[in-house]
NURO-172451 format. One record per residue (C-alpha): y, z, x; chain; residue in three letters. Coordinates in pm, whole numbers. Example, Ala and Ser with C-alpha at 12.3 -4.5 7.8 and 13.67 -1.06 7.14 Angstrom:
BEGIN
NODE;-450;780;1230;A;ALA
NODE;-106;714;1367;A;SER
//
This chain:
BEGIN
NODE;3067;-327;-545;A;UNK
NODE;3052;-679;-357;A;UNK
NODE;2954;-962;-643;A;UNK
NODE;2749;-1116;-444;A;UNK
NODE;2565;-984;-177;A;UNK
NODE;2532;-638;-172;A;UNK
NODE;2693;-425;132;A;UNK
NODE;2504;-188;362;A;UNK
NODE;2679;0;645;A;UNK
NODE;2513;193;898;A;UNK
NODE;2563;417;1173;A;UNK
NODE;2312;447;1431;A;UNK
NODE;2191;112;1384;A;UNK
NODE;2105;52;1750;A;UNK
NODE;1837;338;1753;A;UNK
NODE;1527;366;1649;A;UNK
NODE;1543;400;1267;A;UNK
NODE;1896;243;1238;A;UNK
NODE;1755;-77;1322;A;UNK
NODE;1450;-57;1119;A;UNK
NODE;1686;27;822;A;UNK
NODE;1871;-256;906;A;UNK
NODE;1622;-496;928;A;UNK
NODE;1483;-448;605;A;UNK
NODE;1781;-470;427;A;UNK
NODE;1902;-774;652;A;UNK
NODE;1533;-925;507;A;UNK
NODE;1652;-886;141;A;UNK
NODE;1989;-1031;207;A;UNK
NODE;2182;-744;189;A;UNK
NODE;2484;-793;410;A;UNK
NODE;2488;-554;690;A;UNK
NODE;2757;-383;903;A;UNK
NODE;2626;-118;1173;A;UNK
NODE;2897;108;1344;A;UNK
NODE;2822;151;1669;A;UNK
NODE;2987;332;2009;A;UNK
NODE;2881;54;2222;A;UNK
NODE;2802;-299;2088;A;UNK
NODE;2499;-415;2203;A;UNK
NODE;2473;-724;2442;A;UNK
NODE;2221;-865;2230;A;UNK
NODE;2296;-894;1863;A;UNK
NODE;2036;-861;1618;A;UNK
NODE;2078;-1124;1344;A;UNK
NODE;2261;-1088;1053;A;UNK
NODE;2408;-785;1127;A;UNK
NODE;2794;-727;1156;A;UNK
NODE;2854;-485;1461;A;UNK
NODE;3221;-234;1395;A;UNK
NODE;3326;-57;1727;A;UNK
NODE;3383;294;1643;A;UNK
NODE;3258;637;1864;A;UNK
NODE;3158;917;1652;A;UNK
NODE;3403;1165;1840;A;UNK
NODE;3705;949;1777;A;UNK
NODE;3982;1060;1528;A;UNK
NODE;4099;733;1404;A;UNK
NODE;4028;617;1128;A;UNK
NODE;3770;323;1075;A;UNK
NODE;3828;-6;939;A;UNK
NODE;3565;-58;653;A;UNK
NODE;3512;-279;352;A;UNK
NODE;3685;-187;36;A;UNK
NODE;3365;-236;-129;A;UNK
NODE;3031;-74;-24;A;UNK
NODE;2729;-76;-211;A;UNK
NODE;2547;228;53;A;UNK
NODE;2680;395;319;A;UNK
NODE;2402;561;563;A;UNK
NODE;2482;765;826;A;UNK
NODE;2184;788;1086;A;UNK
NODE;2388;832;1392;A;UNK
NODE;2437;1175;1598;A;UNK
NODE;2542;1264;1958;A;UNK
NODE;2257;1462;2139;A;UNK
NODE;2332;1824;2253;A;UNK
NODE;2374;1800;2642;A;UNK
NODE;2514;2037;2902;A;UNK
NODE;2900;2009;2866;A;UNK
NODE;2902;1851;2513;A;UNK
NODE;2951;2048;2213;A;UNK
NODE;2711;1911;1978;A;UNK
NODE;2793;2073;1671;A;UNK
NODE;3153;2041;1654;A;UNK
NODE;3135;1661;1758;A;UNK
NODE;2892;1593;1507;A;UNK
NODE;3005;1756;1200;A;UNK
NODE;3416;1635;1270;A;UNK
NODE;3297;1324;1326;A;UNK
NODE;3078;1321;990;A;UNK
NODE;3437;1466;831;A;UNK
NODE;3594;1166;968;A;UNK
NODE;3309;916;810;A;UNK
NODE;3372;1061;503;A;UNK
NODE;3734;1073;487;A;UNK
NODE;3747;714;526;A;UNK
NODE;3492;673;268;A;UNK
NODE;3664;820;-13;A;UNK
NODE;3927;557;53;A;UNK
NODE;3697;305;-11;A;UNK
NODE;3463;190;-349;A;UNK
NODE;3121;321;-197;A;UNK
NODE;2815;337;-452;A;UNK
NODE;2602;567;-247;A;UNK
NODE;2638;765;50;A;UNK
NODE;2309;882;212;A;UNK
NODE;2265;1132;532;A;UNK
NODE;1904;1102;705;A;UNK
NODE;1902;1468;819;A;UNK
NODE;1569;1637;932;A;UNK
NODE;1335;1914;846;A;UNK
NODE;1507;2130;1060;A;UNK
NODE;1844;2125;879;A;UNK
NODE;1891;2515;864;A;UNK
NODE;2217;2699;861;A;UNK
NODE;2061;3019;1070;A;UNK
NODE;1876;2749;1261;A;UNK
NODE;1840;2865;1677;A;UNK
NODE;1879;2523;1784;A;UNK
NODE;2204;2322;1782;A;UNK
NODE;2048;2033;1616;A;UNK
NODE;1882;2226;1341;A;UNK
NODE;2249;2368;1237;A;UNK
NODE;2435;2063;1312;A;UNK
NODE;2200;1852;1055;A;UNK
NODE;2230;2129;777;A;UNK
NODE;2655;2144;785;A;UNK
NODE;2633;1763;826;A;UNK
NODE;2403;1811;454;A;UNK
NODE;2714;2003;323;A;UNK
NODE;2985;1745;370;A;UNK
NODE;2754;1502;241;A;UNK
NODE;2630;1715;-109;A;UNK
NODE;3026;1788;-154;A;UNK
NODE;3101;1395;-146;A;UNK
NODE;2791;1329;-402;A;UNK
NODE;2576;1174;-154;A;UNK
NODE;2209;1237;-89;A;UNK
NODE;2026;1390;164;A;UNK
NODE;1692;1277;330;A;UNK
NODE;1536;1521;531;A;UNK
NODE;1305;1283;708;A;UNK
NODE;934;1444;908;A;UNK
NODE;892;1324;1234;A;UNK
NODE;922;990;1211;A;UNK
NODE;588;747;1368;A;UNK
NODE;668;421;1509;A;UNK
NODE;701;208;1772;A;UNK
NODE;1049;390;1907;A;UNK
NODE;1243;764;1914;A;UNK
NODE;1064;1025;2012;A;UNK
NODE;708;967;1903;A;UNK
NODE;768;605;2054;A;UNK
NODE;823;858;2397;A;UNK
NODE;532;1074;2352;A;UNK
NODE;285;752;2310;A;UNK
NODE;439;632;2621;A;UNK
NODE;376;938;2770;A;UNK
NODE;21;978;2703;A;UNK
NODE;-75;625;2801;A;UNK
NODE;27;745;3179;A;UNK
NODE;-15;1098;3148;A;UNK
NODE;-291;1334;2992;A;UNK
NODE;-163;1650;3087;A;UNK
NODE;19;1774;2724;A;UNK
NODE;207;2110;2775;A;UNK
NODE;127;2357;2458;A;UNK
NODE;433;2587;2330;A;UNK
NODE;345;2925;2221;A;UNK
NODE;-4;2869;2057;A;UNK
NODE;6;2532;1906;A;UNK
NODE;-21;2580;1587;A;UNK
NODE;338;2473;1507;A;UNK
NODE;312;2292;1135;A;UNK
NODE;376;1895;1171;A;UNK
NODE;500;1712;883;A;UNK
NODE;511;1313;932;A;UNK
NODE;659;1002;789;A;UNK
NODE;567;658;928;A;UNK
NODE;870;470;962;A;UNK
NODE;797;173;663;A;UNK
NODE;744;463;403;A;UNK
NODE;1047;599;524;A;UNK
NODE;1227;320;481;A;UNK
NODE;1073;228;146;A;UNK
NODE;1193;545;22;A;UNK
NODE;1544;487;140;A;UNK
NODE;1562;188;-71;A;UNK
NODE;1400;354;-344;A;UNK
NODE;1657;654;-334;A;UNK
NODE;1890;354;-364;A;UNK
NODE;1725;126;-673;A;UNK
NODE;1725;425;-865;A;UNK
NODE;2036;619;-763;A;UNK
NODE;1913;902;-705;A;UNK
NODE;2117;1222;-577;A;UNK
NODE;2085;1507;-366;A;UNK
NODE;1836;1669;-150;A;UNK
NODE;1508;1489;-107;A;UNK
NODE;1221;1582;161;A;UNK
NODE;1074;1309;290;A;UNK
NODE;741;1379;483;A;UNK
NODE;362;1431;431;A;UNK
NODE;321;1742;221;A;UNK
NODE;32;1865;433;A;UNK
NODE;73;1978;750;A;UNK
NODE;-62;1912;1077;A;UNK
NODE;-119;2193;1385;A;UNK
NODE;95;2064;1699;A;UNK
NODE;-173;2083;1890;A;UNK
NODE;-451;1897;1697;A;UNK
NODE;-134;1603;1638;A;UNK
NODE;-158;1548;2006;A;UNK
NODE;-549;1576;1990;A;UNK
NODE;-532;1256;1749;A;UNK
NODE;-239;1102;1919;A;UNK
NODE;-458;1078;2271;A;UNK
NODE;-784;976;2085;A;UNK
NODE;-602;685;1921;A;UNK
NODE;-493;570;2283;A;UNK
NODE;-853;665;2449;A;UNK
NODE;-714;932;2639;A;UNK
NODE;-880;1254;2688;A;UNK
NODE;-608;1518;2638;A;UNK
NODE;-582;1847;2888;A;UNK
NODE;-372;2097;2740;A;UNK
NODE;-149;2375;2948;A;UNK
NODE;-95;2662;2786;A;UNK
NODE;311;2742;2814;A;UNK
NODE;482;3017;2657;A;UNK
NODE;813;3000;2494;A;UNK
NODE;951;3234;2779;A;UNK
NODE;785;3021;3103;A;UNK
NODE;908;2714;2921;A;UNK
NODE;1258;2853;2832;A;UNK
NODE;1225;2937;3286;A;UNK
NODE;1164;2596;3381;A;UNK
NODE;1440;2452;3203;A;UNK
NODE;1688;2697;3324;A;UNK
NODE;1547;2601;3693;A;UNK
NODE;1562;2289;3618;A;UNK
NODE;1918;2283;3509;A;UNK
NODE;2050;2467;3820;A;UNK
NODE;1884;2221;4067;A;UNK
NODE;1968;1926;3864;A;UNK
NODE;1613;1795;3784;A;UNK
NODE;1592;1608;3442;A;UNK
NODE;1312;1650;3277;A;UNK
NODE;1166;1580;2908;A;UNK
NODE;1205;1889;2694;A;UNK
NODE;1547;2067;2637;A;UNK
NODE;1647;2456;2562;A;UNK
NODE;1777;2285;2237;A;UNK
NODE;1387;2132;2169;A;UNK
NODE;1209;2465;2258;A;UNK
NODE;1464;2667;2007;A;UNK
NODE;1357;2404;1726;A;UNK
NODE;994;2412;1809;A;UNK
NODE;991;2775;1784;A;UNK
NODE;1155;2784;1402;A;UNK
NODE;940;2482;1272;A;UNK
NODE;828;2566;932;A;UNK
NODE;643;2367;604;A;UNK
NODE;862;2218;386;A;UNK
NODE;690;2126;53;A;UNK
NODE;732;1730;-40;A;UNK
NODE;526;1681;-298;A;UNK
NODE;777;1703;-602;A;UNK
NODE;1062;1504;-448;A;UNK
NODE;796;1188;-340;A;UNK
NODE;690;1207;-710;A;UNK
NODE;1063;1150;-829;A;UNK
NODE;1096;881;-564;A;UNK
NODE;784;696;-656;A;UNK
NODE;670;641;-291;A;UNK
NODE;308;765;-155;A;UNK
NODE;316;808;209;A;UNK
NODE;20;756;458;A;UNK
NODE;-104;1054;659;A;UNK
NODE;-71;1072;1108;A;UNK
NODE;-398;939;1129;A;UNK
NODE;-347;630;916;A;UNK
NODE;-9;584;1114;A;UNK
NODE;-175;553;1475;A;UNK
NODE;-449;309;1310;A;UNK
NODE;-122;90;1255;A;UNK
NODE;30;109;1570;A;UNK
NODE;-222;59;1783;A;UNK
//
């Protein structure tokens, strides 16, 4: 590894977690590389920005030396784009030109939805993208949904401070696990201090009903929440509609599949071999507001 500062590249550094990753590392004076599609107009400081698109077949240019290698970056399933294949060859390519290189650890932040016989695109994608990753000896983090100020529980805040009306999927009792985004990342660099490898869940062990999630989500922006009932089928109607007569809206076939196959993962034995104690929803809004 790099004898002096230590060497952190990233993909996905422009989004949400990316650049919270990034940022605490840049604050310990790690030295920071972010692989991007597009380099941003506005560079954040400290950080070293490599061209590359996921769905190219070139090889990258990279350090010899890397001291972590995190791979937060995916292309979104849209109409016309085949998700899965894009993702996982470009994951193939990442890693090719990684074992090239002297990398120390190689992480993947996948989600709770990583599932081989998952319905949704995204939920299969994430678990062959685990695969590559456990065959290189890297480590997995399957991450809850993540609270912040950005991604999507950055979009439904924004929502509700404009909009009370919260559709409700099937009955609304779909199991919620949550991270906020500073344990998260204190567990990242934990998972690094101590080298740890594998597949860790990341995510309050104890669950929390979708629909009670958005109860406390309003109440912490003093909105009074109105439900509407929506079953998977009506819901699965409207997007189709919507498609046809080219109307974008804010929910996907790909999001409905996902939300129909959400299911408890249990945390409390890999957060114990971190050594990281994560705060519950409710404590997360009290932060953010």
């Amino acid at each position: 590894m790099s004898e002096n500062r230590p060497t952190l590249v990233i993909t996905g550094v422009t989004g949400f977690i990316g650049k919270h990753i990034a940022a605490y590392f840049v604050a310990r004076d790690w030295h920071v590389i972010g692989i991007v599609r597009n380099v941003p107009l506005k560079h954040e400081k400290n950080i070293l920005y490599f061209n590359h698109d996921l769905v190219s077949t070139e090889c990258i240019s990279l350090p010899d030396d890397i001291d972590v290698f995190i791979h937060a970056g995916f292309i979104k399933q849209e109409d016309g784009i085949d998700a899965f294949e894009l993702n996982k060859k470009g994951a193939e390519n990442l890693l090719d030109s990684l074992s090239k290189k002297n990398v120390g650890s190689k992480i993947f932040l996948s989600s709770l939805s990583a599932d081989a016989n998952a319905a949704s695109v995204y939920g299969r994608q994430k678990a062959a993208i685990e695969d590559l990753f456990l065959k290189a000896n890297g480590t997995i983090i399957r991450a809850g949904l993540v609270l912040g100020d950005g991604g999507l529980f950055g979009a439904m805040r924004k929502y509700l401070k404009t909009n009370n009306k919260i559709p409700l999927f099937g009955d609304g009792n779909q199991p919620l696990q949550t991270v906020f985004i500073d344990d998260l990342v204190l567990a990242i660099d934990k998972i690094i201090s101590k080298k740890l490898f594998g597949k860790f869940v990341v995510a309050c062990d104890e669950v929390v009903a979708y629909r009670e999630f958005y109860k406390e989500l309003a109440k912490s922006l003093g909105v009074k929440p109105r439900f509407i009932r929506m079953p998977y089928w009506f819901a699965a109607l409207g997007i189709k509609m919507a498609q046809r007569f080219g109307k974008k809206i804010p929910i996907a076939k790909d999001n409905l599949l996902g939300l129909q196959q959400m299911k408890k993962l249990h945390a409390v034995e890999d957060l114990k071999k971190i050594g990281v104690k994560l705060i519950d929803y409710k404590e997360s809004f009290s932060k953010l507001k």
